[in-house]
C-alpha positions in Angstrom: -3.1 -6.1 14.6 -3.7 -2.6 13.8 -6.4 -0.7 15.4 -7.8 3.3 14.3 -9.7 4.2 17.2 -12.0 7.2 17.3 -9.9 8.8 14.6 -11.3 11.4 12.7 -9.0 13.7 9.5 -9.7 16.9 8.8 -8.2 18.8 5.7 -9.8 22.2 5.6 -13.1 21.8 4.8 -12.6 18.0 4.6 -13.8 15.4 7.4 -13.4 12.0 7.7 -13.7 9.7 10.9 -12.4 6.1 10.9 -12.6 3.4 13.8 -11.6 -0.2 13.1 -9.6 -3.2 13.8 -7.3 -4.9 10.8 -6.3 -7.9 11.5 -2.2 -8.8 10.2 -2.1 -10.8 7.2 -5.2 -9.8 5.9 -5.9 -7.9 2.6 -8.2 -4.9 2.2 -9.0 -3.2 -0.6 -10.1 0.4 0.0 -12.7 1.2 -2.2 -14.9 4.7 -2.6 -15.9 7.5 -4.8 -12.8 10.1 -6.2 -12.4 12.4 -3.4 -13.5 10.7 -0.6 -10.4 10.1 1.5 -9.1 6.9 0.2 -5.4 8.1 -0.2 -5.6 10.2 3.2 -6.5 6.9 4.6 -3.5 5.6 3.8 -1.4 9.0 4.5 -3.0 8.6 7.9 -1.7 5.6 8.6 1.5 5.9 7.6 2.3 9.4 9.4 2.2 11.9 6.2 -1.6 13.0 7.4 -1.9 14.5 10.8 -5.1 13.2 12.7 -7.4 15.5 15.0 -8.3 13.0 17.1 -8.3 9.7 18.1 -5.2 7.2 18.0 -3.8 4.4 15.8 -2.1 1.2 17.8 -0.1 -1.8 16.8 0.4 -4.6 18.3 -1.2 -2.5 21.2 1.4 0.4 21.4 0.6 3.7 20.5 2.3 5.0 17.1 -0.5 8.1 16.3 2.4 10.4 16.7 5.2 8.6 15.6 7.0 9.4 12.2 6.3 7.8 9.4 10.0 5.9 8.9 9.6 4.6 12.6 5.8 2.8 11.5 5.6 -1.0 11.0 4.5 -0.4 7.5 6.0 1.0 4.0 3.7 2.7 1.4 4.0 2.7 -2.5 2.5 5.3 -4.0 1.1 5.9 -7.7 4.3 7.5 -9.2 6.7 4.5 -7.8 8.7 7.2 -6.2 11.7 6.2 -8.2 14.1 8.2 -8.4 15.7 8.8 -11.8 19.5 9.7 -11.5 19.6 6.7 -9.7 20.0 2.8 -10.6 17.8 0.3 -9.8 20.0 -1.1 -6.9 20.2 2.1 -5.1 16.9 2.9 -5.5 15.8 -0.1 -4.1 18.6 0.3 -1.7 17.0 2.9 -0.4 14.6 1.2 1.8 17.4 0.0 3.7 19.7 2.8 4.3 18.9 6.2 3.1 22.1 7.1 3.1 22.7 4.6 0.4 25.9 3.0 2.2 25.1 -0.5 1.2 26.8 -3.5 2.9 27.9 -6.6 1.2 25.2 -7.9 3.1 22.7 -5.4 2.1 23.3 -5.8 -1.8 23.0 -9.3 -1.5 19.6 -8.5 0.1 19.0 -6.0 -2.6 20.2 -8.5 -5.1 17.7 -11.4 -4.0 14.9 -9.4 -3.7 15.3 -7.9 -7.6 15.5 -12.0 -8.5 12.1 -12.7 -6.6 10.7 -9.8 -8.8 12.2 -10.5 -11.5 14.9 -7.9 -12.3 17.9 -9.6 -11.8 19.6 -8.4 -15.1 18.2 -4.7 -14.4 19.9 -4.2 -11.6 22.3 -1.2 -12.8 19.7 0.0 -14.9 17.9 3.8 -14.3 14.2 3.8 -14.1 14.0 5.7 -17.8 15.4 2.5 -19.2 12.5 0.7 -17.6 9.0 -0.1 -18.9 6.2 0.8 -16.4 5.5 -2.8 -15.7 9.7 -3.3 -14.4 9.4 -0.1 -12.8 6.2 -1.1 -10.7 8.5 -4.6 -10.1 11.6 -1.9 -8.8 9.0 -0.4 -6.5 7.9 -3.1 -5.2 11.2 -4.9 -4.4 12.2 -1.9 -2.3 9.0 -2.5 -0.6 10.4 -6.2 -0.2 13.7 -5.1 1.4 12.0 -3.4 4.4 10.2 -6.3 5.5 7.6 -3.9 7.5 4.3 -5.9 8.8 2.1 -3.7 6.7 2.3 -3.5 2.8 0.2 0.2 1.7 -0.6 0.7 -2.1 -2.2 3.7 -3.4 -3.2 2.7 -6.6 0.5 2.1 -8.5 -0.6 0.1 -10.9 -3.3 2.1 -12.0 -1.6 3.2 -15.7 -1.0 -0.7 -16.2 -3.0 -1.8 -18.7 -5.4 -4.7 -17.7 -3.1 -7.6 -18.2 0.2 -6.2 -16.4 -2.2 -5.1 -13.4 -3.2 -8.6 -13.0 0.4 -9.6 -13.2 1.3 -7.1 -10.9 -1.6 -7.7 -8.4 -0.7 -11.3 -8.5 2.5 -10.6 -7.6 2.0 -8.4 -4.9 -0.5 -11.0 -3.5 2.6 -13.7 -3.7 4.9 -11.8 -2.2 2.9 -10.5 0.6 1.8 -14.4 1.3 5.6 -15.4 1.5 6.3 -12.5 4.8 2.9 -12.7 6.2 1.9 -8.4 5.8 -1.0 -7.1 5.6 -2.0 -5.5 2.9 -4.6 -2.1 2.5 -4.8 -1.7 -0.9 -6.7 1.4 -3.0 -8.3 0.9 -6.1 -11.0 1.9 -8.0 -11.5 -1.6 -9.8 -14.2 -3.8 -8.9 -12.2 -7.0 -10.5 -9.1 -5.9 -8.1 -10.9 -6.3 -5.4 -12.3 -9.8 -6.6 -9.2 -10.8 -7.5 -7.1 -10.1 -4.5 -9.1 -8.6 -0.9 -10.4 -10.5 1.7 -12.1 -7.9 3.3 -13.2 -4.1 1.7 -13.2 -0.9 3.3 -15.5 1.4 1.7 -15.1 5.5 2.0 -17.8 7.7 1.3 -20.1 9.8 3.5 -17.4 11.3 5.6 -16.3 8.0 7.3 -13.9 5.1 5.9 -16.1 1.7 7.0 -15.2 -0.8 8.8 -14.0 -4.1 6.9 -16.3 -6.1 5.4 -15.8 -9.8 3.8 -15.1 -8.7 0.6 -17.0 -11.6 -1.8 -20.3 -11.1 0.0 -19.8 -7.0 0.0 -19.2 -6.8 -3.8 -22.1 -9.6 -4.3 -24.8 -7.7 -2.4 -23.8 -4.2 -2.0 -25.3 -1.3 0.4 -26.8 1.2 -1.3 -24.0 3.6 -1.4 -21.6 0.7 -2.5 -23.9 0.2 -5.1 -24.4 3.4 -6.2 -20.6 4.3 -6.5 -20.0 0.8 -8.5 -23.2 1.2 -11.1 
């Protein structure tokens, strides 16, 4: 479990308060108007975004201060943070030792998780030599190789077109099933959230919203909801 309590962010002339329980092998979608705190949600969490107040806990222990490589959860941003000078393997590698001194046993790990996504024969590739689609599938086999109780996606597949999104969502959803994570998920697609949330956190107004059941949210939205969908 995963509990903000009595948090509040504040950026300059930005404010946001958030206070809500997520329950682990859930998935959220977190869903608002551009500007509204979505992505510092997520920074938040993982320990890029300093909180004013308040405190983040899981499993009951106190991790509001802790940095963000010590947090039960890994984060993959828009970009893919790939690096380019390096292949594939290391850059996957890299969620498992940042140093990049890979075991026998760690490339086998590396190895497996580039087959579940299906990369195996890209392994020594560089991420120029990669379409977006495999490079979204080299992100998120990194994410695979830390194993961390919470999966965090800012919007990655957001360039996809339509039908690699849906691939990609689908296998996010798969993989996140097989190890049991949670995942909080940004987007600002309606039909992601349809196709892959159990519960929705709305931002807007200052505040990111409790979680909500996502089917009867999207089906019979509050006002501001509705307003920010059209």
């Amino acid at each position: 479990m995963l509990r903000l309590e009595n948090c509040e962010i504040v950026q300059g002339t930005f404010r946001m308060t958030a206070d809500m329980t997520l329950e682990q092998g859930q998935k959220y979608a977190v869903i608002g108007p551009s500007g509204a705190g979505k992505s510092t949600l997520l920074g938040a969490l993982c320990g890029f975004v300093p909180m004013a107040r308040g405190r983040i806990l899981h499993e009951g222990s106190n991790i509001t201060e802790a940095d963000p490589g010590a947090r039960p959860m890994t984060m993959l941003f828009q970009d893919n943070n790939l690096f380019p000078h390096l292949t594939v393997v290391l850059n996957v590698g890299l969620g498992i030792r940042p140093d990049m001194r890979l075991t026998t046993a760690d490339r086998s790990r590396i190895a497996d998780a580039l087959a579940r996504v299906g990369l195996a024969d890209q392994a020594e590739k560089r991420p120029a030599a990669l379409s977006g689609g495999q490079q979204s599938r080299a992100a998120l086999a990194r994410v695979l190789v830390q194993a961390q109780p919470w999966v965090l996606l800012d919007e990655p597949f957001a360039a996809l077109g339509p039908a690699l999104r849906n691939e990609m969502l689908d296998l996010v959803q798969g993989l996140v099933a097989e190890t049991g994570a949670g995942l909080i998920m940004v987007t600002h697609a309606p039909e992601d959230v349809r196709r892959i949330a159990d519960q929705v956190i709305f931002v807007g107004g200052g505040a990111a919203e409790a979680p909500r059941p996502a089917a009867e949210l999207m089906d019979n939205p509050p006002p501001e909801l509705k307003a920010y969908l059209g």
